[in-house]
C-alpha positions as protocol buffer text, in pm:
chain_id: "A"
residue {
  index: 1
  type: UNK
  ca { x: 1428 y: 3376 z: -484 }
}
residue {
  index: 2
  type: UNK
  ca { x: 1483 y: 3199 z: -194 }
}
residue {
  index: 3
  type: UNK
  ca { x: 1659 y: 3365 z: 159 }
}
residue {
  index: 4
  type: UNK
  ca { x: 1911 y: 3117 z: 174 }
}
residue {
  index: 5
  type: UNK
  ca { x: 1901 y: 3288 z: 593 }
}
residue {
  index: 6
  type: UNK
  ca { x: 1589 y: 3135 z: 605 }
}
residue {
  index: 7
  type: UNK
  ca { x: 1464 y: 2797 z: 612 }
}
residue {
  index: 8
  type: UNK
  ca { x: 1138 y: 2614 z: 659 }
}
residue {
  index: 9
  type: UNK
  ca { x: 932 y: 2520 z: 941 }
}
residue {
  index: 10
  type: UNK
  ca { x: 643 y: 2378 z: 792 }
}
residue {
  index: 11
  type: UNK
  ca { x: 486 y: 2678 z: 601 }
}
residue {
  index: 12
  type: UNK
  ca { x: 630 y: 2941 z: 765 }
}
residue {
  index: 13
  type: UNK
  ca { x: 1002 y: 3059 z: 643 }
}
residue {
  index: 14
  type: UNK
  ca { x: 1198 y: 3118 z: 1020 }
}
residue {
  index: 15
  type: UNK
  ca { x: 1588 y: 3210 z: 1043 }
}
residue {
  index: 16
  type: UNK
  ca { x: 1795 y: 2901 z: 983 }
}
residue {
  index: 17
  type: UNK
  ca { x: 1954 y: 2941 z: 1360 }
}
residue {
  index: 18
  type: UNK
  ca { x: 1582 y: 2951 z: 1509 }
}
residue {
  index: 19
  type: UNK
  ca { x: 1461 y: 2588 z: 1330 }
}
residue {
  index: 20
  type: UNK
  ca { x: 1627 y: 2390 z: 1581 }
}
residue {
  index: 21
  type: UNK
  ca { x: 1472 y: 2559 z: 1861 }
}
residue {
  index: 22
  type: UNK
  ca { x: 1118 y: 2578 z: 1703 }
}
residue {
  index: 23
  type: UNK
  ca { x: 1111 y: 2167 z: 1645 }
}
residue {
  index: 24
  type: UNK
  ca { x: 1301 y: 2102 z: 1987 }
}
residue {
  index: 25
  type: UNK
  ca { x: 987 y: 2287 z: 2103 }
}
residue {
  index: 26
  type: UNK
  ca { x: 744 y: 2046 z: 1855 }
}
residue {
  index: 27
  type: UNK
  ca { x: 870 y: 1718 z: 2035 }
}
residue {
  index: 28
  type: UNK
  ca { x: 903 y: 1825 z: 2373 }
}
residue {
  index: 29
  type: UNK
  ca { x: 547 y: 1891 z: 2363 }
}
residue {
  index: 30
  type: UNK
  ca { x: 451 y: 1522 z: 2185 }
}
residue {
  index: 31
  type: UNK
  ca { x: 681 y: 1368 z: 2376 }
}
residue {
  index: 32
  type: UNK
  ca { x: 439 y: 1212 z: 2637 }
}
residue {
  index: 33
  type: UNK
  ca { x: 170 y: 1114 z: 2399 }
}
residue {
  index: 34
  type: UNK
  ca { x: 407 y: 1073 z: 2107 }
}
residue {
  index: 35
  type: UNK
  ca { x: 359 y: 633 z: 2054 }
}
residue {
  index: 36
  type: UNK
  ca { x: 12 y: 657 z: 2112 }
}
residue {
  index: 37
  type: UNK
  ca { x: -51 y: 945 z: 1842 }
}
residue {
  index: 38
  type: UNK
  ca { x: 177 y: 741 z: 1604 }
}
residue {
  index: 39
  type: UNK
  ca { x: -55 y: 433 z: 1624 }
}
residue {
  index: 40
  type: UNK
  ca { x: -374 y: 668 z: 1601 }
}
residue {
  index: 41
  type: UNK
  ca { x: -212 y: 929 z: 1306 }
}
residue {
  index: 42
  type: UNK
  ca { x: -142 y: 605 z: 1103 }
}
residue {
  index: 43
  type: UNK
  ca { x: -391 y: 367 z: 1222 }
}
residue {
  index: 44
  type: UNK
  ca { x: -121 y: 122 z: 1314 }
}
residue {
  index: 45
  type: UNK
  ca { x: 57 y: 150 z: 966 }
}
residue {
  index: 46
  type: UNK
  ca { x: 362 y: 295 z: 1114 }
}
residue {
  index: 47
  type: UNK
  ca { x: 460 y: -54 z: 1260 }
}
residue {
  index: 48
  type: UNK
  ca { x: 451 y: -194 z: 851 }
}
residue {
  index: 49
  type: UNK
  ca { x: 624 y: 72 z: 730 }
}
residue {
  index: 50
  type: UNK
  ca { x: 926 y: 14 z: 1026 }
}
residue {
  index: 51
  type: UNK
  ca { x: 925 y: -354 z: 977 }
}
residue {
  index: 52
  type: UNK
  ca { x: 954 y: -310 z: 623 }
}
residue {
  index: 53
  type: UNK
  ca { x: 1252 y: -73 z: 662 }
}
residue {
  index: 54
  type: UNK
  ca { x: 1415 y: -289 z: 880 }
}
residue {
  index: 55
  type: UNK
  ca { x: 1425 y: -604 z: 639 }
}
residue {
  index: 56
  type: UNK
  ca { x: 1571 y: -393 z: 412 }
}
residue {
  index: 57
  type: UNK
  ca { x: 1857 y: -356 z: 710 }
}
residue {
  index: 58
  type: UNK
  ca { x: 1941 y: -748 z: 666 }
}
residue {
  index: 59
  type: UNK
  ca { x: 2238 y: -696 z: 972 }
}
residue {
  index: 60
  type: UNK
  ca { x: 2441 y: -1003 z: 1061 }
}
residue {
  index: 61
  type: UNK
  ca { x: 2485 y: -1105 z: 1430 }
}
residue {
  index: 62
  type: UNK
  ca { x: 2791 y: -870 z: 1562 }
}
residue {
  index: 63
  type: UNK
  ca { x: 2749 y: -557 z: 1343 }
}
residue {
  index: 64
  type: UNK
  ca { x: 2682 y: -197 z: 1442 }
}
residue {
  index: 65
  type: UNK
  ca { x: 2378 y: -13 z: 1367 }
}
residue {
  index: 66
  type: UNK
  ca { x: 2320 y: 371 z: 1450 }
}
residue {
  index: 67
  type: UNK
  ca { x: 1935 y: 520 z: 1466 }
}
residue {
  index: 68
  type: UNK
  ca { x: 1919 y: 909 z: 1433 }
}
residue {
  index: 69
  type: UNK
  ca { x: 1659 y: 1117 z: 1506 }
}
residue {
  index: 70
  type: UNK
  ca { x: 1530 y: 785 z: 1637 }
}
residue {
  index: 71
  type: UNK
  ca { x: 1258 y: 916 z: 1935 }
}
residue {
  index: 72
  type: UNK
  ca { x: 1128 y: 639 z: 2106 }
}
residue {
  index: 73
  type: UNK
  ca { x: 1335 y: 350 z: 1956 }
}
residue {
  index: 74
  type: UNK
  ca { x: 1064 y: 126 z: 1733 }
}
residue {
  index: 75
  type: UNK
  ca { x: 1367 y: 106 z: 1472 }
}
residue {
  index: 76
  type: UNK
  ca { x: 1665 y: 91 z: 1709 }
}
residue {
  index: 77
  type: UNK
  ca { x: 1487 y: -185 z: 1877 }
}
residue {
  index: 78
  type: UNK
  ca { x: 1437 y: -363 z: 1575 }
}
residue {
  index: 79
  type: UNK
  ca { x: 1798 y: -324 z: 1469 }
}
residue {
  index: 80
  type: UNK
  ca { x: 1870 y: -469 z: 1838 }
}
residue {
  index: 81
  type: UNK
  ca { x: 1739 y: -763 z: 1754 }
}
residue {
  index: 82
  type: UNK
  ca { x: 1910 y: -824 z: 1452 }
}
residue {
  index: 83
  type: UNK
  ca { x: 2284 y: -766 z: 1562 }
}
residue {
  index: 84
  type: UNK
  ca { x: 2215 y: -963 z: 1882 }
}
residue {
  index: 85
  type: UNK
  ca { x: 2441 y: -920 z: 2204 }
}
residue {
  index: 86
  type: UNK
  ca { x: 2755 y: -910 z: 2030 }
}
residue {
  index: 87
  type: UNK
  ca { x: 2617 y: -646 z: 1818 }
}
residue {
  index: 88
  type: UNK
  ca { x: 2590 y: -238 z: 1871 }
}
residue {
  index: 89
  type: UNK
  ca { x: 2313 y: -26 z: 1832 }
}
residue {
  index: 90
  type: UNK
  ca { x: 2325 y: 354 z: 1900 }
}
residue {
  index: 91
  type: UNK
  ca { x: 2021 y: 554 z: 1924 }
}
residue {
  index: 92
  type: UNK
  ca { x: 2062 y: 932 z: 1929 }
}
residue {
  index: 93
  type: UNK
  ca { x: 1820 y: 1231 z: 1892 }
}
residue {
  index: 94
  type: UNK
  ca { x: 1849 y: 1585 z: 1941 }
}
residue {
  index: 95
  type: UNK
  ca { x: 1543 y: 1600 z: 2185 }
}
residue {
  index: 96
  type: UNK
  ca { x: 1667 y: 1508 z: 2522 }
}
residue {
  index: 97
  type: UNK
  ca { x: 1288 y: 1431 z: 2600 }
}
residue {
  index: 98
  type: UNK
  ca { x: 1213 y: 1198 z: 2326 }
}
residue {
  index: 99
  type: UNK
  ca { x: 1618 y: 1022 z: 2333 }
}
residue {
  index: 100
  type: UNK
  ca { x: 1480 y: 973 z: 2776 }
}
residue {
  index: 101
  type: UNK
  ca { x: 1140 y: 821 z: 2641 }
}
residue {
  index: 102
  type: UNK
  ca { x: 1289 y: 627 z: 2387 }
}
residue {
  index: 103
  type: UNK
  ca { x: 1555 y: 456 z: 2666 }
}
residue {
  index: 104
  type: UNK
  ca { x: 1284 y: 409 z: 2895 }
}
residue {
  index: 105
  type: UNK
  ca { x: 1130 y: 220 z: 2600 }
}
residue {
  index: 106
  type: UNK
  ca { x: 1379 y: 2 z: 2496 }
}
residue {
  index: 107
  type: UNK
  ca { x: 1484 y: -96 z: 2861 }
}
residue {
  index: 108
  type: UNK
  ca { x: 1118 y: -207 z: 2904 }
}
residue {
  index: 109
  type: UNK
  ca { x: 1161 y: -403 z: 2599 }
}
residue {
  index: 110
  type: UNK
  ca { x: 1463 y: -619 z: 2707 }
}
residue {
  index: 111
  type: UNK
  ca { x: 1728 y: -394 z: 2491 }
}
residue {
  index: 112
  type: UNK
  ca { x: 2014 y: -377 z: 2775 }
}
residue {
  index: 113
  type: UNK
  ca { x: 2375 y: -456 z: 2689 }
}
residue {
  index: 114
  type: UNK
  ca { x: 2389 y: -368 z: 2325 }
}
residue {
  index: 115
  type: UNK
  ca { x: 2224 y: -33 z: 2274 }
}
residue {
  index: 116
  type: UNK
  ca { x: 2372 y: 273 z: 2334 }
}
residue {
  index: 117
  type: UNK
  ca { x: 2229 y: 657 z: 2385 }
}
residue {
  index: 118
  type: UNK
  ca { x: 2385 y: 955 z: 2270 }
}
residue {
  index: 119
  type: UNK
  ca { x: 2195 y: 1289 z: 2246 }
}
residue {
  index: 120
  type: UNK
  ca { x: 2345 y: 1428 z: 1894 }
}
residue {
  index: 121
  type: UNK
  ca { x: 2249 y: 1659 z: 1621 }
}
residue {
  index: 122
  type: UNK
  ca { x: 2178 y: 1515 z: 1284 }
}
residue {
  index: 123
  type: UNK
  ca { x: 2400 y: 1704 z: 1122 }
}
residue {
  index: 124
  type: UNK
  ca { x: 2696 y: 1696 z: 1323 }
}
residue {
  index: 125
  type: UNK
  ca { x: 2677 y: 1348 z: 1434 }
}
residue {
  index: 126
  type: UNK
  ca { x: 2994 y: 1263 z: 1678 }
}
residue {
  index: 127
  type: UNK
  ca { x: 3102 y: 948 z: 1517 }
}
residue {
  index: 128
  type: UNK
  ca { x: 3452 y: 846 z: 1382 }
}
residue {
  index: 129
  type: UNK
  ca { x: 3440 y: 793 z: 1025 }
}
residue {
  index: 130
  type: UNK
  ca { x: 3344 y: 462 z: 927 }
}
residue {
  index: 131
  type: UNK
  ca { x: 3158 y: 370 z: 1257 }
}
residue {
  index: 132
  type: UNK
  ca { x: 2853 y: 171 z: 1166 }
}
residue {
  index: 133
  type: UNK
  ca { x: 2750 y: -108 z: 915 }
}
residue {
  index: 134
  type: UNK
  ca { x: 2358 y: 61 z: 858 }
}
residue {
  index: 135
  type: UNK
  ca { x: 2274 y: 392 z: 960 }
}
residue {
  index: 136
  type: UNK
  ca { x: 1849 y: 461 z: 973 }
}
residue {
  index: 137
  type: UNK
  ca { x: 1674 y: 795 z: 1028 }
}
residue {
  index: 138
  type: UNK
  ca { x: 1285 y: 754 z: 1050 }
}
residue {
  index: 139
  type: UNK
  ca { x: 1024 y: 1038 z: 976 }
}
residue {
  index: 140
  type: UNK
  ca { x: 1341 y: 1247 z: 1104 }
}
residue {
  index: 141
  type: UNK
  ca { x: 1475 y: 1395 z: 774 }
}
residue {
  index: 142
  type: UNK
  ca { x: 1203 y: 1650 z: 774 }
}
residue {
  index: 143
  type: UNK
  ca { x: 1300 y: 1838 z: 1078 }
}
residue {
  index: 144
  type: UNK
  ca { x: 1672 y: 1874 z: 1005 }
}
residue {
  index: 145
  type: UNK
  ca { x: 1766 y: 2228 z: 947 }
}
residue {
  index: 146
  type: UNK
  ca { x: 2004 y: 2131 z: 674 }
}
residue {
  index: 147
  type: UNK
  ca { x: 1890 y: 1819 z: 510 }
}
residue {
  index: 148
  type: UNK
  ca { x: 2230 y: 1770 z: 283 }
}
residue {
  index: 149
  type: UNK
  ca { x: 2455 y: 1800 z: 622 }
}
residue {
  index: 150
  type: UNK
  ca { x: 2297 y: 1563 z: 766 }
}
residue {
  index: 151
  type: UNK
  ca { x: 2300 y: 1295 z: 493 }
}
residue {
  index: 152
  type: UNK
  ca { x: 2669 y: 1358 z: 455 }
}
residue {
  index: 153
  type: UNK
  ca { x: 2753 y: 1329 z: 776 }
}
residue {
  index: 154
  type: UNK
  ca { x: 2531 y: 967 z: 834 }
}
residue {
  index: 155
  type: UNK
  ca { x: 2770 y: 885 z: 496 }
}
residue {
  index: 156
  type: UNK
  ca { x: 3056 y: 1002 z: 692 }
}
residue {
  index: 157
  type: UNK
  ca { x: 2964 y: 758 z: 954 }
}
residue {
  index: 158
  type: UNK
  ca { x: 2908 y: 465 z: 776 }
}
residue {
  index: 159
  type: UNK
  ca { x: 3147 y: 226 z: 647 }
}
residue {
  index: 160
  type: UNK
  ca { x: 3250 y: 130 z: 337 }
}
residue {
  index: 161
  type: UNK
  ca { x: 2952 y: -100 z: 190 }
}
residue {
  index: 162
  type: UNK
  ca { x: 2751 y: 62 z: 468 }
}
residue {
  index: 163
  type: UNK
  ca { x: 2377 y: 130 z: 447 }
}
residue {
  index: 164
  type: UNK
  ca { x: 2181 y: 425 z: 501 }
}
residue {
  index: 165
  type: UNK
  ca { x: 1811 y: 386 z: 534 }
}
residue {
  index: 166
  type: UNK
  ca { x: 1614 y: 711 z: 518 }
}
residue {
  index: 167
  type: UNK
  ca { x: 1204 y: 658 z: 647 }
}
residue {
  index: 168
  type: UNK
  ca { x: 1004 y: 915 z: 554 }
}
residue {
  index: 169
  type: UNK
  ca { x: 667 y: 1078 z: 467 }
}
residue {
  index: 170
  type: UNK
  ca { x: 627 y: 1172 z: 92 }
}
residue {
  index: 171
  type: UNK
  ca { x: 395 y: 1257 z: -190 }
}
residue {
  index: 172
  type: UNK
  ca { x: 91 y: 1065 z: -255 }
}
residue {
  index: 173
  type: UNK
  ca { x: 118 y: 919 z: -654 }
}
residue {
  index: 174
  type: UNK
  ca { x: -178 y: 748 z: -654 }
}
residue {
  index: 175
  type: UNK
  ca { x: -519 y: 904 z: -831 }
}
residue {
  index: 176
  type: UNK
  ca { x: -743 y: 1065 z: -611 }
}
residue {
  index: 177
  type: UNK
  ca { x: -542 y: 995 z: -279 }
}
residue {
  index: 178
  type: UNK
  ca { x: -388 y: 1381 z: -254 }
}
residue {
  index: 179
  type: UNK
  ca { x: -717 y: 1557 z: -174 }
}
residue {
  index: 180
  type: UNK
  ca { x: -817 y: 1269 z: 89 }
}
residue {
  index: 181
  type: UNK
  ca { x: -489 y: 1302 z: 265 }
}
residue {
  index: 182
  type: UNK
  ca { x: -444 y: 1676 z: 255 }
}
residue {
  index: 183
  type: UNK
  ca { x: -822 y: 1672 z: 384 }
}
residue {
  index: 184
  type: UNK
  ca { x: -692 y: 1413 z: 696 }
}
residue {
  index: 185
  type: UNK
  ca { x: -383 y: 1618 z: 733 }
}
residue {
  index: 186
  type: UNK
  ca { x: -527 y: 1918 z: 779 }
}
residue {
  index: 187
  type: UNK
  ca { x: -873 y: 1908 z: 947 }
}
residue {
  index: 188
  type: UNK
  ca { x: -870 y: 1556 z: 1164 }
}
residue {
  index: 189
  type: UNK
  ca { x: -486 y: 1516 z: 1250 }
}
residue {
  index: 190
  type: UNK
  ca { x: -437 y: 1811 z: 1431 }
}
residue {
  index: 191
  type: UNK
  ca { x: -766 y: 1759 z: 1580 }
}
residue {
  index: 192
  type: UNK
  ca { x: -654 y: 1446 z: 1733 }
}
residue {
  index: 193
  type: UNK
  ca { x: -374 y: 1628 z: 1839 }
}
residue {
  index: 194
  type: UNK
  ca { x: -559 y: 1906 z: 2065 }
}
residue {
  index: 195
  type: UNK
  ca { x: -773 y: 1590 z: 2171 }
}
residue {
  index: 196
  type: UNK
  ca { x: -508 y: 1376 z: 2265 }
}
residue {
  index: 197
  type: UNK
  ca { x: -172 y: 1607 z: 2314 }
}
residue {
  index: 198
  type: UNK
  ca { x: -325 y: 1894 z: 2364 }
}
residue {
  index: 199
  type: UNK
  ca { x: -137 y: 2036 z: 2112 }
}
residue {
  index: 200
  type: UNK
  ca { x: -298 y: 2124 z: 1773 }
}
residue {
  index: 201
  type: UNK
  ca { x: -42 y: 2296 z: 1642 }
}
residue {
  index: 202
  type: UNK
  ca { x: 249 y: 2080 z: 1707 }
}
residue {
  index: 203
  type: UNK
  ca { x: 54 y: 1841 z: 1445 }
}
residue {
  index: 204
  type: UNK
  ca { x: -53 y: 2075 z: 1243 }
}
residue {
  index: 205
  type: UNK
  ca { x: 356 y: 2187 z: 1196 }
}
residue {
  index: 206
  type: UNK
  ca { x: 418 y: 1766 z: 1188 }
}
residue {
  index: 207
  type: UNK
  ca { x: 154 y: 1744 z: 890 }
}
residue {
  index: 208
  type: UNK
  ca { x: 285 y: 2120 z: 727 }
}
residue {
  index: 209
  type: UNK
  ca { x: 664 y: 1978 z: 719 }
}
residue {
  index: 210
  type: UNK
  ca { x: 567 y: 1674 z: 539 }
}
residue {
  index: 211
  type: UNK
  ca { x: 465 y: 1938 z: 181 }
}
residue {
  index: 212
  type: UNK
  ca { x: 783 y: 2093 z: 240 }
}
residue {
  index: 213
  type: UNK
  ca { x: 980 y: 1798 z: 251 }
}
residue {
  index: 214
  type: UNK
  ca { x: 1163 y: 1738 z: -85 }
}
residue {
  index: 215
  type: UNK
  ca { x: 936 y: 1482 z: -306 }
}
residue {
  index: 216
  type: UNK
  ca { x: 1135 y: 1127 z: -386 }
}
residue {
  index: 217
  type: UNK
  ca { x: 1351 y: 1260 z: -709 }
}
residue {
  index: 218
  type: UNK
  ca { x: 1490 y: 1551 z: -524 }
}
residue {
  index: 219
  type: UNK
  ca { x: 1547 y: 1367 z: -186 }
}
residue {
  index: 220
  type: UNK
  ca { x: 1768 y: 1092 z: -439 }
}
residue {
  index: 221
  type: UNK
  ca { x: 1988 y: 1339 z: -596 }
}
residue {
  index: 222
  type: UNK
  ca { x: 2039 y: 1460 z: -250 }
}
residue {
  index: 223
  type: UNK
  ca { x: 2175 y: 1127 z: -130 }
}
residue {
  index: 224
  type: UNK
  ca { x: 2348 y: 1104 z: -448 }
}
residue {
  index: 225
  type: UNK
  ca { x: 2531 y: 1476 z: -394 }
}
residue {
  index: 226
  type: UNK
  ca { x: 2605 y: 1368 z: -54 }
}
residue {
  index: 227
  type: UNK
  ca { x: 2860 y: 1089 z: -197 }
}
residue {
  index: 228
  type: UNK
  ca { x: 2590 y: 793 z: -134 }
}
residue {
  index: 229
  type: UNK
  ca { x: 2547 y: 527 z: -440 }
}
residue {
  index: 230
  type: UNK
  ca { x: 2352 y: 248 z: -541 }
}
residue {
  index: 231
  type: UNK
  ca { x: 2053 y: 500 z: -448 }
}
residue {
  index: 232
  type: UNK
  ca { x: 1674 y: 411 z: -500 }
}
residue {
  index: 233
  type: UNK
  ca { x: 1348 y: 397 z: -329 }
}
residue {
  index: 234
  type: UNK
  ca { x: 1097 y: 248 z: -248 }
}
residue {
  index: 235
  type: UNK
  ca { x: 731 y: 400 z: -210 }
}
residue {
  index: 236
  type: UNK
  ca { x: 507 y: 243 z: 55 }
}
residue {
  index: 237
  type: UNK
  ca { x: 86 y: 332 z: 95 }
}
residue {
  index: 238
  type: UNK
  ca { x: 70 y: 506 z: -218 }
}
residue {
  index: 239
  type: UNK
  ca { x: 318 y: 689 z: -211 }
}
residue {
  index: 240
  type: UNK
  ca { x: 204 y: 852 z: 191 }
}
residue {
  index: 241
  type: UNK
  ca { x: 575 y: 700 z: 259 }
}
residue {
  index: 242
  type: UNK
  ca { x: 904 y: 613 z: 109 }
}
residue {
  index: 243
  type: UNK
  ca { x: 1194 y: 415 z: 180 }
}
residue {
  index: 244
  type: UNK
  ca { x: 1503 y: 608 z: 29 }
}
residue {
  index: 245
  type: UNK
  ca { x: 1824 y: 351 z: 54 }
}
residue {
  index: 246
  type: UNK
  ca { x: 2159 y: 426 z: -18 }
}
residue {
  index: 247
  type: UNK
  ca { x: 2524 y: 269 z: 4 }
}
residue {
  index: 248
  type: UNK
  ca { x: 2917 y: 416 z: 93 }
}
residue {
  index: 249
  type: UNK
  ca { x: 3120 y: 240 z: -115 }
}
């Protein structure tokens, strides 16, 4: 039975009040190197799978768009893009480092005038209710302490015909992929990690949270239980990835 006290950071079960510390830890370490190990961990895929959840974002010139757990800002800058300058964009994160490197990022990038930065917790975001017309979180789900807060308060934030976009590692489904990827995730990504970060064990907690993370079923009816409807998903790579979508009607 499970210590509902506890909660999960990667394999190991820590007090529920000591998570957010433990993964504020994770990312202030990655920070720094935290694009370039993105485009190395993934080989480059990470730029599909963000493109592909932001046509699924189909915003109209003028509408507001919020990005949590959003790190450097490859989403919120694509979201930029789409609601132009009359538009709103948001970014927040609970890492002051990575919400600093993701400003810096989107400055160089030409996103002035139309995106905003808010350092906020996932779970208690500080948003009115009905605030934004899509609301993404990208390979952020996973280090929330309380997964169904969070998704009910991005519901609470969105408004009515609003769309949440959740990005996020999953279960391999296709024959013979699991042992290959547990074999990467284990033995050459956190290798790149003390290589490149120096930091294996930041990775190896990165690649540890992604087994833990509920599989796509589970992470539906959680969207579901959090009020969201319309819900279904989308599985990217073989499953490696899934786009979970959901509406507030």
């Amino acid at each position: 039975m499970t210590d509902e006290r506890s909660t999960d950071f990667g394999f190991q079960r820590v007090p529920r009040e000591d998570k957010a510390r433990r993964v504020r830890g994770v990312f202030d370490s990655v920070a720094e190197h935290y694009d370039l190990m993105n485009d190395l961990m993934s080989a480059g895929a990470h730029r599909i799978w963000k493109r592909f959840t932001l046509s699924l974002a189909n915003l109209r010139p003028g509408q507001r768009a919020l990005d949590v757990a959003g790190g450097t800002g490859d989403l919120a800058a694509g979201l930029a893009r789409q609601v132009g300058e009359r538009g709103l964009v948001v970014l927040t994160d609970i890492n002051a480092a990575m919400l600093l490197r993701g400003r810096d990022r989107l400055i160089d990038a030409g996103c002035v005038g139309n995106v905003e930065y808010v350092q906020a917790d996932a779970e208690h975001l500080p948003f009115p209710d009905s605030t934004f017309d899509c609301i993404t979180i990208g390979f952020g789900l996973r280090n929330v302490t309380d997964k169904s807060a969070a998704l009910a308060s991005m519901r609470h934030a969105l408004k009515p015909g609003g769309q949440l976009l959740v990005l996020e590692f999953s279960h391999p489904n296709v024959p013979g992929l699991k042992p290959l990827y547990d074999a990467y995730s284990f033995r050459i990504l956190p290798l790149l990690g003390k290589l490149v970060a120096r930091d294996a064990a930041s990775y190896r907690y990165l690649a540890e949270s992604i087994r833990v993370h509920p599989d796509p079923q589970s992470l539906l009816k959680m969207m579901q239980d959090a009020g969201l409807e319309g819900c279904r998903y989308h599985n990217l790579s073989g499953g490696i990835v899934a786009v979970h979508r959901g509406y507030r009607y």
